[in-house]
FITIVEX-863344 format. One record per residue (C-alpha): x, y negated, z negated. Coordinates in steps of 0.1 Angstrom, whole numbers, padded with zeros to 4 digits, always signed. Each point is the difference from the previous one (the first is absolute). Layout:
! residues N
XYZ...
***
This chain:
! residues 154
-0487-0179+3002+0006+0020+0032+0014-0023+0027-0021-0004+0036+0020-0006+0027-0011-0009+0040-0003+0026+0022+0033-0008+0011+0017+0013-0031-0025+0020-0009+0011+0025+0028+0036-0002-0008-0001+0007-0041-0037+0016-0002-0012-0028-0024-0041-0006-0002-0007-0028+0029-0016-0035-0018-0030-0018+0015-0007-0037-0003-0008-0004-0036+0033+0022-0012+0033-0014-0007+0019+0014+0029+0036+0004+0002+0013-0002+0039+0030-0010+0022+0006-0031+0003-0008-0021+0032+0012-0035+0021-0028-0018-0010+0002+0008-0035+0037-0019-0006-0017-0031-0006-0021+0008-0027+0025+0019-0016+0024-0031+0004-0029-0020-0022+0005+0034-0027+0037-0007+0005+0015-0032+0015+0031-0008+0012+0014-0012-0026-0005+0035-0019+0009+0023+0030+0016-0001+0030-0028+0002+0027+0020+0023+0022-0005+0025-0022-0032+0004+0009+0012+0010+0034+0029+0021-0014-0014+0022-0025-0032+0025+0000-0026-0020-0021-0033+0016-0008-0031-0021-0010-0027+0005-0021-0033-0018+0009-0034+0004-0012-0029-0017+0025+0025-0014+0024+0020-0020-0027+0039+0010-0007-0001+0006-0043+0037+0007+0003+0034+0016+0021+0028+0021-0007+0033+0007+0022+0023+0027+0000+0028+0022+0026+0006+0032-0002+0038+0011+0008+0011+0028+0017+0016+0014-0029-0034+0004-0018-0007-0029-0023-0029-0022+0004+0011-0037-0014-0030-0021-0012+0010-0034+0008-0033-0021-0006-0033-0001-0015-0027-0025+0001-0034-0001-0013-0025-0034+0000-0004-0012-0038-0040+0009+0001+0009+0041+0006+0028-0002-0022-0008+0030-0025-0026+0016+0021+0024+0028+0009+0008-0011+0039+0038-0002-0009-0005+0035-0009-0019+0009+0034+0026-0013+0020+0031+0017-0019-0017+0033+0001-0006-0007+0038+0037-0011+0004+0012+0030-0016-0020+0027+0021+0005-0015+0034+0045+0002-0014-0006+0037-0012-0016+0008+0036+0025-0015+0016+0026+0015-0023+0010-0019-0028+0011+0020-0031+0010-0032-0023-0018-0033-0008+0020-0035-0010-0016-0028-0011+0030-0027-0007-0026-0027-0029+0011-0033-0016+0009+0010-0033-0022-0032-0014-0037-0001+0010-0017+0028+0024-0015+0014-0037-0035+0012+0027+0025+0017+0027+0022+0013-0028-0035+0016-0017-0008+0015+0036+0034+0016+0004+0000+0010-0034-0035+0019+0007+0015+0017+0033+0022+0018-0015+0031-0024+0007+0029-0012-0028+0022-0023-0003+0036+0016+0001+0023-0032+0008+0000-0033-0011+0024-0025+0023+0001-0038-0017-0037-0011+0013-0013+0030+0013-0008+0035-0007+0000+0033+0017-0034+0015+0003+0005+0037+0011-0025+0033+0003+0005+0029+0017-0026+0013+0026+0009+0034+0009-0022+0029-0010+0011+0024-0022
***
């Protein structure tokens, strides 16, 4: 499935722009924090995050199906922090949309390398999407694994 984007992004990484009935993937804004504090409450994440880190959305008809956040460093590695989809679009390919998103705005803005830090128990769907992209797991650290794939062109 070939992501759509708004018109924002879709200037910036030359993806096909969605209309109302597509799943859209687009930056995140103000008024969106509280629905995705209902996809993930306080007690799961810290809600400053959501004023810390670039989070992308995905939404189809005006409803948010799901989020992911991510930096990018300066030394060329884009780390994945957080990813979010709403249990009715689970399996419907939107966590897919919004890494592929994710990972072409980081290689515009120059990211060579992408982490993804997952608890070693559970996360089997983000550990099938990774797996898909590309990515393996080249650490393990006690609860968590090192996710790693690299994004430069050969």
């Amino acid at each position: 499935m070939i992501p759509r984007v708004d018109e924002v992004l879709g200037d910036f990484i030359g993806y096909p722009v969605g209309g109302y009935d597509d799943v859209v993937v687009r930056m995140m804004a103000p008024l969106d924090i509280p629905e995705l504090r209902k996809i993930s409450p306080s007690d799961v994440k810290n809600p400053f995050d959501f004023l810390v880190y670039s989070t992308l959305v995905a939404e189809q008809q005006g409803r948010i199906l799901g989020y992911t956040q991510y930096y990018v460093t300066v030394d060329g590695v884009l780390h994945s922090l957080a990813i979010r989809i709403i249990p009715e679009s689970k399996g419907q390919g939107v966590g897919s949309m919004l890494m592929d998103v994710k990972e072409a705005i980081a290689i515009k803005a120059g990211a060579k390398t992408h982490l993804y830090i997952i608890a070693t128990e559970g996360e089997e769907a983000l550990k099938k999407i990774v797996t898909k992209m590309g990515m393996h797991k080249c650490q393990k650290h006690g609860a968590v694994e090192f996710w790693v794939r690299s994004m430069e062109t050969v």
